[in-house]
C-alpha positions as CSV (number, residue, x, y, z in Angstrom):
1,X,10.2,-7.9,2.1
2,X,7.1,-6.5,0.5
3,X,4.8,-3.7,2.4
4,X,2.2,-5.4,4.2
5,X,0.8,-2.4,5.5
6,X,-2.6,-1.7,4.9
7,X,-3.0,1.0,1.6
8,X,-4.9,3.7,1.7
9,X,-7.7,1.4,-0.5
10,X,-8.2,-0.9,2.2
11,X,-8.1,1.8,4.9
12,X,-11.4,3.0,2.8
13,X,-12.8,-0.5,2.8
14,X,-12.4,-0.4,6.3
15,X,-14.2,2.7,6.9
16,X,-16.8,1.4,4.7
17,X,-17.3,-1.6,5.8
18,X,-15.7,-2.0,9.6
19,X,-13.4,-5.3,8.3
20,X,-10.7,-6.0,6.0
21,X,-8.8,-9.3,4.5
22,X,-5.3,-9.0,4.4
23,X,-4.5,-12.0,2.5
24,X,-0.8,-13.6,3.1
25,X,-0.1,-11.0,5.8
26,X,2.1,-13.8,7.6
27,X,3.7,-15.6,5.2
28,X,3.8,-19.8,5.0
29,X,7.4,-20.0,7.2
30,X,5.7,-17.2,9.9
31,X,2.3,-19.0,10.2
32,X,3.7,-22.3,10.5
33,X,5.9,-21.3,13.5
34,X,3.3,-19.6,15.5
35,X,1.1,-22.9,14.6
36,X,3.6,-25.6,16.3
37,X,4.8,-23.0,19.2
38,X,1.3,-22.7,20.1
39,X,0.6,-26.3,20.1
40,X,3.7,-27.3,22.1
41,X,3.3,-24.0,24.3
42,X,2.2,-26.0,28.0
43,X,1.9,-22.7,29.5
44,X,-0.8,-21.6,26.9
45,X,-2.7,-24.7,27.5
46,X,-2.4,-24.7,31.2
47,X,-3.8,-20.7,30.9
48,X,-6.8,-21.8,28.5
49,X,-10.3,-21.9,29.8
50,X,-13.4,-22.4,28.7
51,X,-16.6,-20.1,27.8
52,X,-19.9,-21.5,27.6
53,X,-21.7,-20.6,24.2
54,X,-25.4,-21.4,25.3
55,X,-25.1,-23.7,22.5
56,X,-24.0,-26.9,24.5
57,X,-20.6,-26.0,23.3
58,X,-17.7,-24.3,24.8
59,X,-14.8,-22.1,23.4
60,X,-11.9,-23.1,24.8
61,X,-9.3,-19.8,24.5
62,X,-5.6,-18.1,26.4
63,X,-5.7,-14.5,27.0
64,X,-2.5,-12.0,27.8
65,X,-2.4,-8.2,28.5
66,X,1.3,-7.5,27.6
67,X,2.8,-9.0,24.3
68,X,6.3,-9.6,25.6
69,X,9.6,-10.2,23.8
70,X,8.7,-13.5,22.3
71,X,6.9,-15.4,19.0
72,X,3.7,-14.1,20.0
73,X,4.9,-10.9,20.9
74,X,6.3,-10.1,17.8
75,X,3.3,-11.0,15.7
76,X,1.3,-8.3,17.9
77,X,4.5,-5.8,17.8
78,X,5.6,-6.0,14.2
79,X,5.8,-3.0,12.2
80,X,3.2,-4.6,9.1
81,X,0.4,-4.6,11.9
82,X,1.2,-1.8,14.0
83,X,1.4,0.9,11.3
84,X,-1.9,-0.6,10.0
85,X,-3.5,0.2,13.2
86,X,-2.3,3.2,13.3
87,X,-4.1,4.4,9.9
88,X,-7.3,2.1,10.9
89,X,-7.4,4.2,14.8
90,X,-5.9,7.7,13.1
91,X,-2.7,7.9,15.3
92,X,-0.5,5.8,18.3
93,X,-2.1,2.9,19.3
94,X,-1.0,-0.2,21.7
95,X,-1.7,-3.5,22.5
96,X,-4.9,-3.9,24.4
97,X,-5.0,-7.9,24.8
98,X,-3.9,-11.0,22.7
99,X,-5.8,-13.7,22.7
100,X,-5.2,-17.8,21.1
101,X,-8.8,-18.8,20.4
102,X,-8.6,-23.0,20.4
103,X,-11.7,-24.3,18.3
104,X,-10.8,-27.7,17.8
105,X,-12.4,-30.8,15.9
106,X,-15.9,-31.7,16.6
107,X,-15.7,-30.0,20.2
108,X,-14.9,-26.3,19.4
109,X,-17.9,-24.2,20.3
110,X,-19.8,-21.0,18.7
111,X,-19.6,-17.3,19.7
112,X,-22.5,-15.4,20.0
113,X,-23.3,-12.4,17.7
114,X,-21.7,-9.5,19.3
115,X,-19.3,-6.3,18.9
116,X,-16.4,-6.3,21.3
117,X,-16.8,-2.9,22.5
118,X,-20.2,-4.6,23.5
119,X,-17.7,-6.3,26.2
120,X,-15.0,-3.6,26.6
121,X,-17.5,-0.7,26.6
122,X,-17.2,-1.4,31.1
123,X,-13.8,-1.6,31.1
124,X,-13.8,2.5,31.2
125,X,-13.2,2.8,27.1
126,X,-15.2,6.7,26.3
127,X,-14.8,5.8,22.3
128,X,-14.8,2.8,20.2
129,X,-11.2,3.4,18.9
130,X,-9.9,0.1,19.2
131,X,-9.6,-2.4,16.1
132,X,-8.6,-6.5,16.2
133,X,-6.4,-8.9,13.7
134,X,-7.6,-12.5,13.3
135,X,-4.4,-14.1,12.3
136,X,-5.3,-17.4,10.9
137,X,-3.4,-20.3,12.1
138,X,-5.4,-22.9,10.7
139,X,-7.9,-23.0,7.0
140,X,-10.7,-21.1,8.7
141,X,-13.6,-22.4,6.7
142,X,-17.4,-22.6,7.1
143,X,-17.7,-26.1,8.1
144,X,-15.0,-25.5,11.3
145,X,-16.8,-22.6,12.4
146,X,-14.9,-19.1,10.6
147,X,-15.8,-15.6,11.2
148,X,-18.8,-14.4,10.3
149,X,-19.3,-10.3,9.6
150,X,-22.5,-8.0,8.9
151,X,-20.5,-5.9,6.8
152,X,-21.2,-2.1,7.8
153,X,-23.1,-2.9,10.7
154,X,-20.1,-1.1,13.1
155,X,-21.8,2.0,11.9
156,X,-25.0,1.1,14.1
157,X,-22.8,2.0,16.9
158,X,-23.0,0.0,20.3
159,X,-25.8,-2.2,20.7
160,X,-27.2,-3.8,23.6
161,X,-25.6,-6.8,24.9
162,X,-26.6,-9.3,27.4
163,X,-25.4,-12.5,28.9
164,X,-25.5,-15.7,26.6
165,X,-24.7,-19.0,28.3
166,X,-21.1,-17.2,29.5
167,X,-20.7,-15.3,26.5
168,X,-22.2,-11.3,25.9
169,X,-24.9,-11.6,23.3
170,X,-25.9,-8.4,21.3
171,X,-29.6,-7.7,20.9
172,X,-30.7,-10.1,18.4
173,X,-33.7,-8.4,17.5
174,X,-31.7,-5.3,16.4
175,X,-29.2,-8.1,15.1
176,X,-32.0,-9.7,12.4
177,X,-32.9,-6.3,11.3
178,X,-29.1,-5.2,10.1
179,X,-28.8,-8.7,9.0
180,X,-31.8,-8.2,6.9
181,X,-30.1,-4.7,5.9
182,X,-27.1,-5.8,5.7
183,X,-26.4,-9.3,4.9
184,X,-24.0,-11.7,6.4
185,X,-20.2,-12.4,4.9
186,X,-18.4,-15.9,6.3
187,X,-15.0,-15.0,5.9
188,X,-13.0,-17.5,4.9
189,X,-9.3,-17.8,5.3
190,X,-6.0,-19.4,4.5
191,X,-3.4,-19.9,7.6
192,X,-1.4,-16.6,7.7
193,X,-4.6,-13.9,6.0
194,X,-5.3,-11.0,8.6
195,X,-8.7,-9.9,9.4
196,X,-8.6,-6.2,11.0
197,X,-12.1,-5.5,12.6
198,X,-13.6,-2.1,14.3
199,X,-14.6,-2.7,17.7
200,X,-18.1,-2.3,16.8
201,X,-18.4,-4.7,14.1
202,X,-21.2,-7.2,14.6
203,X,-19.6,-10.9,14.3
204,X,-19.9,-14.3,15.6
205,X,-18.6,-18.2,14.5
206,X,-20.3,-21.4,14.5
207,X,-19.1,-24.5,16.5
208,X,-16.6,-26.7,14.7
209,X,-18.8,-29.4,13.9
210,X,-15.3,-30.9,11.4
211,X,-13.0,-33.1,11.6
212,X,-10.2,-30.0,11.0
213,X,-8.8,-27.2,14.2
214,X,-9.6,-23.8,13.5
215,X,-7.4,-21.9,15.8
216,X,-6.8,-18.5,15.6
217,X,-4.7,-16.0,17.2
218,X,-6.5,-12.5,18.0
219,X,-4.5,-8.9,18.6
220,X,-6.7,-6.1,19.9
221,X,-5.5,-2.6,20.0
222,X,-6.8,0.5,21.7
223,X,-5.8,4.4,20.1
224,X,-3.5,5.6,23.0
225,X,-5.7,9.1,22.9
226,X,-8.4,6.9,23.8
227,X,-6.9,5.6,27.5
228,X,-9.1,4.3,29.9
229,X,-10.8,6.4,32.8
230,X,-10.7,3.9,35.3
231,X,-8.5,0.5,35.9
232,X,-9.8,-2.5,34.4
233,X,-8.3,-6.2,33.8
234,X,-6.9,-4.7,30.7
235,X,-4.2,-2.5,30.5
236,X,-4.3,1.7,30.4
237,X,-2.2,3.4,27.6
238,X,1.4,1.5,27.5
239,X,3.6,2.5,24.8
240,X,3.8,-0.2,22.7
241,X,7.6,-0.7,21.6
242,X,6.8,-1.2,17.7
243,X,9.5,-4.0,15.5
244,X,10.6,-4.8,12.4
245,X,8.8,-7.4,10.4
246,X,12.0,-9.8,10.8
247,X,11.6,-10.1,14.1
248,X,8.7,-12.2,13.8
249,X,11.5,-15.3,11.9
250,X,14.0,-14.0,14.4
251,X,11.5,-14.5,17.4
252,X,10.1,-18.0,15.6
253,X,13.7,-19.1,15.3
254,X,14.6,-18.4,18.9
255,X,11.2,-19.9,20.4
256,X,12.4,-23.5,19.0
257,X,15.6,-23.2,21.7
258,X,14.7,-21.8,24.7
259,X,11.1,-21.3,26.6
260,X,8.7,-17.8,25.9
261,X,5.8,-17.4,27.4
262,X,3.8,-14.2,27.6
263,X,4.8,-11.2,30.5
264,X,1.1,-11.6,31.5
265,X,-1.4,-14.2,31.2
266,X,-4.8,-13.3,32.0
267,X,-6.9,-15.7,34.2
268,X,-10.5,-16.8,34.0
269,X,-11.5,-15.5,37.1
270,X,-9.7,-12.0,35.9
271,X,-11.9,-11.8,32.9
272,X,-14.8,-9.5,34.2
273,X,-16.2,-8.6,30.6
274,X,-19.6,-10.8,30.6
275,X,-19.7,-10.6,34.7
276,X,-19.7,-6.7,34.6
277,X,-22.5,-7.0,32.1
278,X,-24.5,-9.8,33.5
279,X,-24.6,-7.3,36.8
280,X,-25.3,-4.6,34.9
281,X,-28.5,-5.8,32.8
């Protein structure tokens, strides 16, 4: 199996830019079995709920603190991602939250421009050392609502954010100003491609207005050095028990004959992010 871990090239990018494509980072076989696991998964849809997008749309997404010995587990544990974190955060790093975002045809709504340290910045976090994968499950494309980034904008640091429809909203007027600084990349992707992202990387998506899904499944990491000073509904440091990149067939394989489900599904009314900061501003 080829090194999928993030060269020292795209570590620059990254630094440069707050974002990087890993294109075929999960390869065809991978991809496909997270895609049918996670639309046969009852438990997953049972956990989703809904966020309002002030749009007249509404994203429909699972969340889970601990990744767990399963399919999904192993995409966020693998070796490929974990030691890419590791260079992207500068040292030991574990799993902050995974998350199944469910943007399907015609009814899949919009997120809000925003960084997500704008949302994590409560949860006791003193540093923006944390970083995200968007693993593409589905063609992510402009017309079914794919990332959008404001390349370099991470290096504004955090910017305001307030409450939009159910979602936190960054301050657009400082938002139009980097976009007019900065530009605006839609990143398209291919089921499988990796997008790592800095915490403070301004992005949002459109509603899937097409006929096609666009589902994604997102990994967020925080560096161990940079543990939480108070309890939050994400988890403080854990040491994240790092796997081969087989495991992820291994896992796949295994799914299709008994039941996984994550150690630690997070629940709507857990998910204080926008509530802290609705109070707050």
């Amino acid at each position: 199996m080829r090194d999928l871990t993030l060269n020292d090239n795209q570590v620059q990018e990254f630094v440069r830019t707050g974002f990087v494509l890993a294109k075929g980072l999960f390869s065809p076989d991978e991809i496909g079995m997270l895609s049918r696991a996670a639309r046969e998964d009852h438990e997953l849809d049972r956990h989703s709920f809904g966020r309002a997008d002030g749009e007249g749309g509404t994203v429909r997404l699972s969340l889970w603190n601990h990744p767990g010995n399963g399919l999904y587990g192993m995409f966020a544990r693998c070796e490929r991602v974990v030691r890419s974190m590791e260079k992207l955060l500068g040292g030991e790093v574990y799993h902050y939250h995974s998350k199944m975002i469910m943007k399907d045809p015609r009814v899949g709504g919009a997120w809000a421009w925003h960084q997500d340290y704008g949302y994590w910045y409560q949860n006791g976090l003193l540093f923006p050392q944390l970083c995200s994968l968007f693993i593409a499950v589905d063609p992510s494309r402009r017309e079914n609502g794919c990332l959008q980034v404001i390349p370099g904008s991470h290096h504004a640091g955090r910017i305001d954010h307030a409450l939009t429809g159910e979602q936190a909203g960054a301050d657009l007027e400082r938002v139009n100003e980097l976009i007019q600084r900065l530009g605006v990349i839609p990143v398209e992707m291919e089921p499988g491609d990796g997008l790592y992202f800095h915490a403070n990387l301004l992005h949002r998506s459109d509603q899937n207005q097409s006929d096609h899904p666009r589902w994604s499944m997102i990994c967020c990491y925080n560096a161990a050095r940079n543990n939480p000073y108070k309890d939050s509904h994400h988890p403080r440091y854990t040491p994240l028990a790092v796997v081969p990149d087989s495991a992820v067939i291994d896992a796949g394989k295994e799914r299709f004959r008994t039941v996984d489900s994550p150690d630690s599904w997070l629940v709507p009314s857990a998910d204080h992010s926008a509530r802290t900061l609705s109070q707050k501003d």
